[in-house]
KOLMAR-294285 format. One record per residue: x, y, z of N, C-alpha, C, O in turn. Coordinates in steps of 0.2 Angstrom, whole numbers, plus 5000, padded with zeros to 4 digits. Layout:
BEGIN
XYZXYZXYZXYZ/...
END
This chain:
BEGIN
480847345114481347285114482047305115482447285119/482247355110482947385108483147405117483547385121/482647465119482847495123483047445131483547455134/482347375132482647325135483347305135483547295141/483547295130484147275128484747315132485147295136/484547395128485047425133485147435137485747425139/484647455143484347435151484947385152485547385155/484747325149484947285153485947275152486347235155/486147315145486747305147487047365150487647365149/486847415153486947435156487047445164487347485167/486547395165486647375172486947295172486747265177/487247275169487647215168488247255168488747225171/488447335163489047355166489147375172489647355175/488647395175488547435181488847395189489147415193/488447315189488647265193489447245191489847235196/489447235185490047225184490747255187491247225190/490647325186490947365188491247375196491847375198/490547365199490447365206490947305208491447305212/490647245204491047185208491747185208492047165213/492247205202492647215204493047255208493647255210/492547335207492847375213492847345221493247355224/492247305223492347275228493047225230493347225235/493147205223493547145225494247195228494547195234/494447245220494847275224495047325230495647335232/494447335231494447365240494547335245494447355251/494847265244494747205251495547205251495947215246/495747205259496347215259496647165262496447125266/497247155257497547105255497747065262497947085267/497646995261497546945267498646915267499146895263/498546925275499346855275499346835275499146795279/500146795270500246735267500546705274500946725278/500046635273500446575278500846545276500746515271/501546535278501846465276501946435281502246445286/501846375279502146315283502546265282502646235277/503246265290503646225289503546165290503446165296/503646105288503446045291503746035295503445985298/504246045297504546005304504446065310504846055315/503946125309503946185315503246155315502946115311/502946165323502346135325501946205325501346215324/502546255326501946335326502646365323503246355324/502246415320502546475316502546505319501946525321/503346535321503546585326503846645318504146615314/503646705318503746765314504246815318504746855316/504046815324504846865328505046805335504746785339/505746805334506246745337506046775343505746735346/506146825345505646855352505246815356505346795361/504646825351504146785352504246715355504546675351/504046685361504146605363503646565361503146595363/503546525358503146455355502946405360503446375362/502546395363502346325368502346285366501946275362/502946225366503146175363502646115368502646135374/502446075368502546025370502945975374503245935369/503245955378503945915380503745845375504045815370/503245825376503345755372503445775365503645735361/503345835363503545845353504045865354504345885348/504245875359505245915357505545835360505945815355/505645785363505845735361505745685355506145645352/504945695353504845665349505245705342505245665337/505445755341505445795335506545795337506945805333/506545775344507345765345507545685343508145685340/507145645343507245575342507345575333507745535330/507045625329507445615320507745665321507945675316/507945715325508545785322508945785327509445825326/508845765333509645775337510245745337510245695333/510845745341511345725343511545715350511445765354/511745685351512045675357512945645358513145585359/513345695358514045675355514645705360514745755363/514845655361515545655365516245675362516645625361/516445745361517045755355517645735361517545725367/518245725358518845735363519245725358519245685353/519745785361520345805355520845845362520745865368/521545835356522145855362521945945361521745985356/522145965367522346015369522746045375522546025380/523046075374523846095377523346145387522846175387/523746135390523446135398523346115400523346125407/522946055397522645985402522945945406523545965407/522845905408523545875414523345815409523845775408/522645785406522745735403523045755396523145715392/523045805395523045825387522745825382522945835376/521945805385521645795382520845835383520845845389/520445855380519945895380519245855380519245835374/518645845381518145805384517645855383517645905387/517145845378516645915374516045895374515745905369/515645875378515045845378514545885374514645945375/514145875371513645945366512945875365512945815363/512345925366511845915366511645955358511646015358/511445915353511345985345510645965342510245915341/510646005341509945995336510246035327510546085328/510146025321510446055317509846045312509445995311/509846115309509046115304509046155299509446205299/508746155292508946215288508746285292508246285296/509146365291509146405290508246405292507946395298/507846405286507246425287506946405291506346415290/507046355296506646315304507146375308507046355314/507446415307507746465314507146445319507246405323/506546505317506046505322506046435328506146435334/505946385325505646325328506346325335506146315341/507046335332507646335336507746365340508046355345/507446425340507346495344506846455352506946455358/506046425347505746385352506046335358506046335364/506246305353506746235358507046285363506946295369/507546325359508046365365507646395371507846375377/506946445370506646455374506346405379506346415385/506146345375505846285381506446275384506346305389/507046245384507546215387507746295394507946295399/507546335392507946405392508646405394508946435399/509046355389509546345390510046365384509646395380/510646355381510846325377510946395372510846455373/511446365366511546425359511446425355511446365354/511246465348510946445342511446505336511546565336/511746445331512346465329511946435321511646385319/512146505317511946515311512446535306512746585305/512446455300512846455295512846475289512746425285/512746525286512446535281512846505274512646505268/513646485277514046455271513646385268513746355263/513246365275512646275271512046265272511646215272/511946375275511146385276510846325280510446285279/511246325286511146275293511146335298511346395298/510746285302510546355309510546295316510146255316/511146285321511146235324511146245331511746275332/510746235337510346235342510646185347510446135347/511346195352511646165354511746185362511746235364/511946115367511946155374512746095374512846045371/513046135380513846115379513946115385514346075387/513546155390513846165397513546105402512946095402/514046075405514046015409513346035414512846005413/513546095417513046095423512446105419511946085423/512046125413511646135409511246065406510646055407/512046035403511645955403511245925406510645895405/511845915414511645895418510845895423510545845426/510845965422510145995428509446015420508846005421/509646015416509146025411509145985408508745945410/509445965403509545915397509045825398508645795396/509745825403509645765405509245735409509145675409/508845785414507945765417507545775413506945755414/507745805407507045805401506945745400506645705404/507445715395507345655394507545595396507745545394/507445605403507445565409506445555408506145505407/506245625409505445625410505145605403504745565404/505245615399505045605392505545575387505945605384/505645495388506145455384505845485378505345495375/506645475375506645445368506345365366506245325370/506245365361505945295358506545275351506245245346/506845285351507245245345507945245347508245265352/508245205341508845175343509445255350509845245355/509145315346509545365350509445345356509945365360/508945325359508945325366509445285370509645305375/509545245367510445225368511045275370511345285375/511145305364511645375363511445415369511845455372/510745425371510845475376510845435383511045465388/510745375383511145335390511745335391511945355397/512345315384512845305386513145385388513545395392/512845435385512945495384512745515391513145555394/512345505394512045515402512845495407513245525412/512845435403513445395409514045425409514345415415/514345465403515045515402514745555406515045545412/514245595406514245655407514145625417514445655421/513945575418514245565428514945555428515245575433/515245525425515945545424516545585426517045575429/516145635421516245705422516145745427516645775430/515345735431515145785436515645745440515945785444/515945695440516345665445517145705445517545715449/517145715439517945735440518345695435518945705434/518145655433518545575431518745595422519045555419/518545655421518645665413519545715414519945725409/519645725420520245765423520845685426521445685428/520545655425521145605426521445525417520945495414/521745515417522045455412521345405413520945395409/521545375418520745335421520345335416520245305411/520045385421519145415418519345445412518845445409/519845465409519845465403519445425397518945425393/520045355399519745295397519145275396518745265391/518945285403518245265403517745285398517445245394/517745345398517445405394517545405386517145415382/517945395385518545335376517945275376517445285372/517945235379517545165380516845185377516645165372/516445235382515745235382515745285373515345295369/516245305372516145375365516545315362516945325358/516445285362516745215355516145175354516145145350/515545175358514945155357514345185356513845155355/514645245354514045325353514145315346514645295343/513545345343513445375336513845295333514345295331/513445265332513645205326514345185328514645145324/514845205333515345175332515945215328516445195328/515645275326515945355323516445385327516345425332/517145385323517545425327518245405322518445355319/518645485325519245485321519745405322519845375327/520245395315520745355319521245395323521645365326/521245445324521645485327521645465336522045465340/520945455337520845435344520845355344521045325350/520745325340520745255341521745255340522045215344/521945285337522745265338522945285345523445265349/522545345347522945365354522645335361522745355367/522145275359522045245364521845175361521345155359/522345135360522445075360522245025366522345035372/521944985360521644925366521144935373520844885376/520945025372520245035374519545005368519445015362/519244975373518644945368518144965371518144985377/517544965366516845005367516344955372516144905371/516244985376515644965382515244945378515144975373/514844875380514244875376513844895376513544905382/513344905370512844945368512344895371512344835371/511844955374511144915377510744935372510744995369/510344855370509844875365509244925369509244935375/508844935364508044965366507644935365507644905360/507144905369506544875371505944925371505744965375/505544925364504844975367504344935367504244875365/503844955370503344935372502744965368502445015370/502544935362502144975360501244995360500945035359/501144915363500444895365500344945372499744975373/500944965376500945005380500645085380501045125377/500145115382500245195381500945225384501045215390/501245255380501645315383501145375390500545395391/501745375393501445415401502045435404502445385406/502145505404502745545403502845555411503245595414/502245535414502045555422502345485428502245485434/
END
């Protein structure tokens, strides 16, 4: 019986033994993280992501901007400088996702702040806008109130291709429709330097929800 005994803890050392030597011969697996606002984990900015068109507006509809800046600057014939920027702004650790958008657009630049650990994904060039930006979500609307801001924002930027952001005029104009952008957002600095220009009115949004979405 004694002997029994030992037998068997002896090969209960033995299995033992084995089990964790196997464990420790298994080689070490990689850690996933997941970002929730990245649709795929991009690991080298190299690498492009196939985004979806309908998930880069949809995912533009909570994180983007659509903003018309204007500020004085000296050589202009109006004096005045007219900045149109398409942004997306995200923490630091969504780089990769910013790298994809920039890839799917294949336009635009990706500027990283490490003073508020921001990383922001912007396109500024008229012709850029113009020929890229603004047939996307032409083909893939937005669905929320933004869809507004990238109307009136559409409407400057024809403006512009026209010429009219280079004269007093179209200046105005262009004051008018960025006095109805973004909540109505803007320095008093411009509202003192263009008196008695008033904000075009904003067109609401109408969705259709019973409708499917068809981007065709």
């Amino acid at each position: 019986m004694g002997t029994l005994i030992i037998l068997a803890e002896i090969f209960y050392e033995y299995f033992h033994f084995r089990f964790f030597a196997m464990l420790i011969s298994i080689p070490s697996l990689p850690i996933l993280v997941r970002y929730y606002s990245v649709k795929a984990v991009v690991k080298n900015p190299e690498v492009k992501a196939e985004l979806d068109p309908n998930y880069v507006s949809g995912f533009s509809d909570g994180e983007s901007s659509f903003v018309i800046s204007i500020y004085k600057k000296k050589g202009y014939k109006t004096g005045w400088h007219v900045h149109p920027v398409y942004a997306i702004k995200l923490h630091i650790r969504d780089l990769p996702l910013l790298y994809s958008i920039r890839d799917f657009f294949g336009v635009g630049t990706i500027t990283v702040r490490k003073a508020d650990n921001a990383a922001v994904f912007s396109v500024s060039s008229l012709p850029d806008l113009l020929n890229v930006i603004i047939p996307h979500f032409d083909k893939y609307p937005l669905l929320t109130q933004k869809r507004v801001d990238f109307f009136l924002f559409k409407l400057a930027l024809e403006l512009m291709k026209q010429g009219k952001h280079l004269t007093i005029a179209g200046l105005h104009e262009i004051v008018a429709i960025r006095f109805a952008m973004n909540k109505g957002l803007f320095t008093e600095r411009i509202k003192e330097a263009f008196p008695g220009t008033l904000a075009v009115e904003r067109p609401e949004v109408e969705i259709d929800t019973e409708k499917p979405f068809n981007p065709n």
